[in-house]
C-alpha positions in Angstrom: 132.3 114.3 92.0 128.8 115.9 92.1 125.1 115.0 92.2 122.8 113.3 94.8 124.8 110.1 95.1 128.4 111.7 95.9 126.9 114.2 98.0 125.4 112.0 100.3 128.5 109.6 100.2 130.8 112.5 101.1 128.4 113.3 104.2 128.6 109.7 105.4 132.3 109.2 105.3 132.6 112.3 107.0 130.8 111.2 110.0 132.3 107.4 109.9 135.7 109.0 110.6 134.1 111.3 113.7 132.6 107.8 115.0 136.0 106.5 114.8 135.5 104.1 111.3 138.4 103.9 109.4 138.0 104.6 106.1 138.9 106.1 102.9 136.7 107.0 99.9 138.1 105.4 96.5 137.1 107.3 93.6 137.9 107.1 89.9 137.9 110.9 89.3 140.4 113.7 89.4 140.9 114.8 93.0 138.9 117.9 94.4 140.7 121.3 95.0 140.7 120.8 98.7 141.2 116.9 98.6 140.6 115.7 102.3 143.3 113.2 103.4 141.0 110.4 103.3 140.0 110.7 99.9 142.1 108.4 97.0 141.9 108.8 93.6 142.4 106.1 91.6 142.8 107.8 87.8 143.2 111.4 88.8 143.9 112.3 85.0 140.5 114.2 84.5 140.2 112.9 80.9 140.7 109.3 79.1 144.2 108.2 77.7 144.7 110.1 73.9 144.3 106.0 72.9 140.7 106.1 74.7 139.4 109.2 73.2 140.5 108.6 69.6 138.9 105.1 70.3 135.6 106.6 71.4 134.7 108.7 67.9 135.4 105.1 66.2 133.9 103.3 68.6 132.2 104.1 72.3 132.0 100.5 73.5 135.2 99.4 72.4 136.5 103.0 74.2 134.5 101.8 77.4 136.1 98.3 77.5 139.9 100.0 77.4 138.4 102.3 80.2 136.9 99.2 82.1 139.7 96.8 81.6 142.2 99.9 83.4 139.7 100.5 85.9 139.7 96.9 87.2 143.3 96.7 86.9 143.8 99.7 89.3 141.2 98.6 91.9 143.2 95.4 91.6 146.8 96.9 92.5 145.3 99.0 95.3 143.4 95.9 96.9 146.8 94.4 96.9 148.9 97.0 97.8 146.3 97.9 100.7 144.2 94.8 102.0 140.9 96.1 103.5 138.5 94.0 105.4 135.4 95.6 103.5 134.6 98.1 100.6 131.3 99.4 100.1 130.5 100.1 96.6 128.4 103.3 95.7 127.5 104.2 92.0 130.0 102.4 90.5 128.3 102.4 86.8 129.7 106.1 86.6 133.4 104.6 86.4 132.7 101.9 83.9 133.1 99.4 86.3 130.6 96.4 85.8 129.4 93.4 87.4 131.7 91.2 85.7 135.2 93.6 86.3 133.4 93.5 89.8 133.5 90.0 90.7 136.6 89.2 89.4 138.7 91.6 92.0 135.9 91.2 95.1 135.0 88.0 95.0 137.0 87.1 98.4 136.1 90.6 99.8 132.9 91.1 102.1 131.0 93.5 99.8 128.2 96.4 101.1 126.4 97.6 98.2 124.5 100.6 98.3 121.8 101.1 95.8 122.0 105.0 94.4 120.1 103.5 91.9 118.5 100.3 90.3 121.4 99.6 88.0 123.2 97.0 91.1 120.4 94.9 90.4 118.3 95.4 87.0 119.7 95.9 83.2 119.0 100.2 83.6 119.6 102.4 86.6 115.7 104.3 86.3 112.7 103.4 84.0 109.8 106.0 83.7 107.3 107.0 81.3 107.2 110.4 79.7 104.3 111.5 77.9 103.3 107.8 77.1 106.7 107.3 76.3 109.4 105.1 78.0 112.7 106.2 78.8 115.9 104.8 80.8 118.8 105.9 82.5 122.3 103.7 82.1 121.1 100.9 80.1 123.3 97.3 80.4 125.6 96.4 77.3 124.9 93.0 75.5 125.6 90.6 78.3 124.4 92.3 81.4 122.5 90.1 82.8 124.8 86.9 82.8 127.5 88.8 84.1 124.7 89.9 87.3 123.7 86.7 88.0 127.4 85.8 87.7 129.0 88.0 90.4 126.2 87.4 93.4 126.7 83.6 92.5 130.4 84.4 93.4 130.0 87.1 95.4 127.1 85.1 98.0 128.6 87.6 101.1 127.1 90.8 99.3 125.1 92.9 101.0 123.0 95.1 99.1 122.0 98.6 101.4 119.1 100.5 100.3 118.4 104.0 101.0 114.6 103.7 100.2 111.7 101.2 101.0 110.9 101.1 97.3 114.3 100.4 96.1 114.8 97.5 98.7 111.3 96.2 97.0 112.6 96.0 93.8 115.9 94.8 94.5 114.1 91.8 96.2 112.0 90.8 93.0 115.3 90.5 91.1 117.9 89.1 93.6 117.6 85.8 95.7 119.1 84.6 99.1 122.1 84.0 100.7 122.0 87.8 99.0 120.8 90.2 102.3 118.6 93.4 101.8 118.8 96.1 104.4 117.6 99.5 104.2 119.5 102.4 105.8 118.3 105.5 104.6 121.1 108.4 103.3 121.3 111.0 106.0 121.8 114.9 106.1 123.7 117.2 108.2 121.0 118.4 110.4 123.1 121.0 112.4 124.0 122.3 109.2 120.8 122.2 107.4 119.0 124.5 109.9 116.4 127.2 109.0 117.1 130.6 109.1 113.8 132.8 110.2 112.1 133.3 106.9 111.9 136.9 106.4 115.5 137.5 107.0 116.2 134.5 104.6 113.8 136.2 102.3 115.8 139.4 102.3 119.0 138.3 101.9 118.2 136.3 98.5 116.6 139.6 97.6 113.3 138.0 97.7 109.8 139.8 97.7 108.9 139.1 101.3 105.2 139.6 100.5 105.3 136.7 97.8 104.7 133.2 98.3 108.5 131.7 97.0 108.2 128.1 95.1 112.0 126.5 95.2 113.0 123.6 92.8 116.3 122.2 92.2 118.1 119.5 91.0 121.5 119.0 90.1 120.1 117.9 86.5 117.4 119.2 85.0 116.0 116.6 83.0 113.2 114.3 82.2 113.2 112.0 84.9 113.4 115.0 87.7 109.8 115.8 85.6 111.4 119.7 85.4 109.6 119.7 81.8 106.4 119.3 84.0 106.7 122.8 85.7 106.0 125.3 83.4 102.8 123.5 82.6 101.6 123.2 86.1 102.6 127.0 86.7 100.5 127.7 83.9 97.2 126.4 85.5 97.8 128.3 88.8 96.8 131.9 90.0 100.0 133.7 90.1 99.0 136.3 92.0 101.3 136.5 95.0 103.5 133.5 93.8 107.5 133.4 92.8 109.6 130.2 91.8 113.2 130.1 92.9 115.6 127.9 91.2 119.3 126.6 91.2 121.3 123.5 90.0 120.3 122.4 86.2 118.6 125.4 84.5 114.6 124.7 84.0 113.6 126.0 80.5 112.6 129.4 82.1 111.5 130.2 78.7 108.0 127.6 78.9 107.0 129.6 82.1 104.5 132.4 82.4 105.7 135.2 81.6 104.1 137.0 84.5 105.9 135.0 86.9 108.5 136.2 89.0 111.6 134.2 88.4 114.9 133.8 90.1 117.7 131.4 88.9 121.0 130.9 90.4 122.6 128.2 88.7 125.5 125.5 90.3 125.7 126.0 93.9 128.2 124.2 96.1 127.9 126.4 98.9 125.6 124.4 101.9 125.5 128.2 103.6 123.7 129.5 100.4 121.4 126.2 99.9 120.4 126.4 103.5 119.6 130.2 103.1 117.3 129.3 99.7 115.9 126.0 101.7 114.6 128.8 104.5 113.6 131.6 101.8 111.1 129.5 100.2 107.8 128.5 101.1 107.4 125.5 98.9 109.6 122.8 97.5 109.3 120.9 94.1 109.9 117.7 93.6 108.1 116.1 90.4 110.6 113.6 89.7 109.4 110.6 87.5 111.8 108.2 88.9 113.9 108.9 92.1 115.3 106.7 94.9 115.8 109.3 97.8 116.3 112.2 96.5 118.9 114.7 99.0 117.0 117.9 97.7 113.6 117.0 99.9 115.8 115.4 103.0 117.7 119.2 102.9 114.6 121.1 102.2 112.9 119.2 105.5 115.7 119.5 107.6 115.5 123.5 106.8 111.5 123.0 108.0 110.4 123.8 104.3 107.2 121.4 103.4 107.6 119.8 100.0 105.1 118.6 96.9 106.5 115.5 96.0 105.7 112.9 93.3 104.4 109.3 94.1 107.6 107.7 93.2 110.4 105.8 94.1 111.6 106.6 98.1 109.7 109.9 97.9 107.0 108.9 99.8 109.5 107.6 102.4 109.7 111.4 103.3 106.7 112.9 102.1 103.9 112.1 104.1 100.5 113.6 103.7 99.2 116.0 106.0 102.7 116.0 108.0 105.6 117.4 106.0 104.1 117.7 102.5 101.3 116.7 99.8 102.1 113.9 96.9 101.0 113.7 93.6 100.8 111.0 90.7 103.6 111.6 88.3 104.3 112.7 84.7 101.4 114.5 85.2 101.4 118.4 85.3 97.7 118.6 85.8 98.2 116.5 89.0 101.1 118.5 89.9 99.1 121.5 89.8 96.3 120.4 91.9 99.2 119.6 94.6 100.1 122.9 94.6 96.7 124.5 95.1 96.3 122.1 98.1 99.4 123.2 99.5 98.7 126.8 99.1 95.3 126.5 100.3 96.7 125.3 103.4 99.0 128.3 104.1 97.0 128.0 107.5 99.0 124.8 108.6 102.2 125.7 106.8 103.8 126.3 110.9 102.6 122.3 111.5 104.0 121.2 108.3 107.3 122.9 109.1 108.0 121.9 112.6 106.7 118.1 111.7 109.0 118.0 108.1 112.4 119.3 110.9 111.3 116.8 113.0 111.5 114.0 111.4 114.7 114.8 109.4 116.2 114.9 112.6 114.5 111.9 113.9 114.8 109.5 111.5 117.5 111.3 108.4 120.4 112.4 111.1 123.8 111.7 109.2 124.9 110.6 112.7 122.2 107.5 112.8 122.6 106.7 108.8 126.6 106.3 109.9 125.5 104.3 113.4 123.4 101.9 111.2 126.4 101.9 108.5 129.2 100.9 111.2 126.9 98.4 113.0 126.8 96.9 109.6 130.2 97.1 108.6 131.4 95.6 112.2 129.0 92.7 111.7 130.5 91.6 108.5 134.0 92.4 109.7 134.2 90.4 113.2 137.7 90.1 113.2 138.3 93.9 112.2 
């Protein structure tokens, strides 16, 4: 389990059970190392059946039906085996799970539904252009959209949670009432996300303490986090005095110029070691070309760093102008560039932009108030417990 949407599940079931929810997070994965009580797999094998992967170099969809067909059947069993009064689906497209296995098991289940990504509600999970180009992410089979409008005409008691303004807008252009539309945004762990004072931060990752230090990172370095767009932004800046620090899904280090000072890390799970990089740098990155709320600026703002975000998605949720960061158009590196030269030209206000960006994280992106607004929720649709 790893990325933006188990991360910030895993934070918010955490803090349910200290406000006294109970709960247990259902996952079809094999169980973590350290698997907390509270956590239940339901396929802990790690990899398909042998029938299931000789069925996928034949045939992938015919592979994925045997895989969604089991799925159902074992979130049926446990449902009866363990009544609940409410389940909350999150990113359930990454288990083969669709709307149709969906609504056949939950139909008589109050359902919250939180939108990681567009997929709950449209035939792809993100749409953005690359270089003219379109591109998705998790397109529908044949048959996609019956099977939607099929399960919130049987499923009418669905609530669909989004963690972004922008998400909630485009759910509501595709999905009609008795269907509800909140928006709680995903929190962080703002006593844990705390910045360390900078210079010490800066020599610990063995950082140049006279450099300005640029940090990106993303747990997939791909199209639609606009990492491609980086090298050619670098390329229009002054590098004098600059450094870029990266970790998660390795940029392509080798488009950069070469007279830039470069430090990768790769994976980190660590949140001690993320915090310590959060408070190293300067700067964060964050050109995606379709996001929804992306965990990377909530962590970097909790750790007082400002960030240069793209105009996308729930970015601008957190990224305000001239209070906790600067926002550019995206799929565009010239734009991206010019972001950065603003930022660096106000190294001036860079004490404002920090104490504002911690501020509201704590504020308004608390993992407490995300699990507050979560329980209210989950008592109102549960009256009877």
């Amino acid at each position: 389990m790893q990325g933006g949407a188990a991360n910030s599940t895993g934070r918010l079931v955490k803090a349910l059970i200290e406000q006294g929810v109970p709960i247990e997070r259902w996952h079809f994965s094999k169980s973590p190392q350290k698997n907390p009580e509270h956590y239940r797999s339901l396929d802990d094998r790690g990899k398909r059946p042998i029938f299931e992967r000789v069925l996928k170099n034949l045939s992938r969809s015919w592979a994925d039906h045997f895989r969604r067909k089991r799925h159902a059947n074992k979130l049926k069993k446990i449902l009866l085996d363990n009544p609940v009064s409410l389940i909350n689906l999150r990113n359930v497209h990454d288990c083969g799970l669709d709307h149709g296995s969906l609504g056949m098991v939950l139909s008589k289940i109050p359902i919250v539904w939180t939108l990681h990504d567009c997929w709950p509600v449209k035939p792809y999970a993100f749409t953005w252009m690359t270089h003219g180009r379109r591109e998705f992410a998790v397109s529908d089979r044949p048959g996609g959209a019956e099977r939607r409008r099929k399960f919130f005409k049987d499923c009418p008691h669905t609530v669909l949670v989004s963690p972004s303004k922008w998400l909630a807008i485009e759910a509501g252009k595709n999905i009609k009432k008795p269907i509800r539309i909140e928006v709680i945004p995903n929190g962080i762990t703002t006593k844990d996300f705390v910045a360390a004072p900078k210079l010490a931060a800066k020599a610990k990752e063995e950082l140049d303490p006279d450099r300005i230090w640029i940090a990106f990172s993303a747990t997939w370095a791909n199209s639609r986090k606009g990492v491609d767009l980086l090298p050619a932004a670098f390329q229009q800046l002054n590098l004098n005095g600059l450094g870029l620090i990266c970790w998660g899904g390795k940029p392509p280090l080798d488009k950069f110029p070469s007279n830039l000072p470069i430090k990768y890390i790769g994976q980190l799970r660590d949140p001690r070691r993320i915090t310590s990089l959060y408070s190293a740098a300067d700067l964060f990155l964050c050109p995606s070309r379709a996001d929804n709320l992306p965990n990377t600026v909530l962590e970097a703002m909790a750790c007082g760093t400002p960030v240069i975000g793209s105009r996308v998605g729930g970015i601008p949720d957190m990224v305000r102008p001239n209070k906790t960061g600067w926002l550019h158009e995206s799929d565009d590196a010239d734009a991206l560039a010019r972001a950065i030269n603003k930022a660096l030209a106000e190294k001036n206000r860079w004490s404002v932009y920090r104490e504002t960006a911690r501020k509201v994280a704590v504020k308004e992106y608390d993992i407490g108030l995300c699990a507050k607004n979560y329980r209210n929720l989950y008592e109102e649709l549960t009256p009877n417990g």
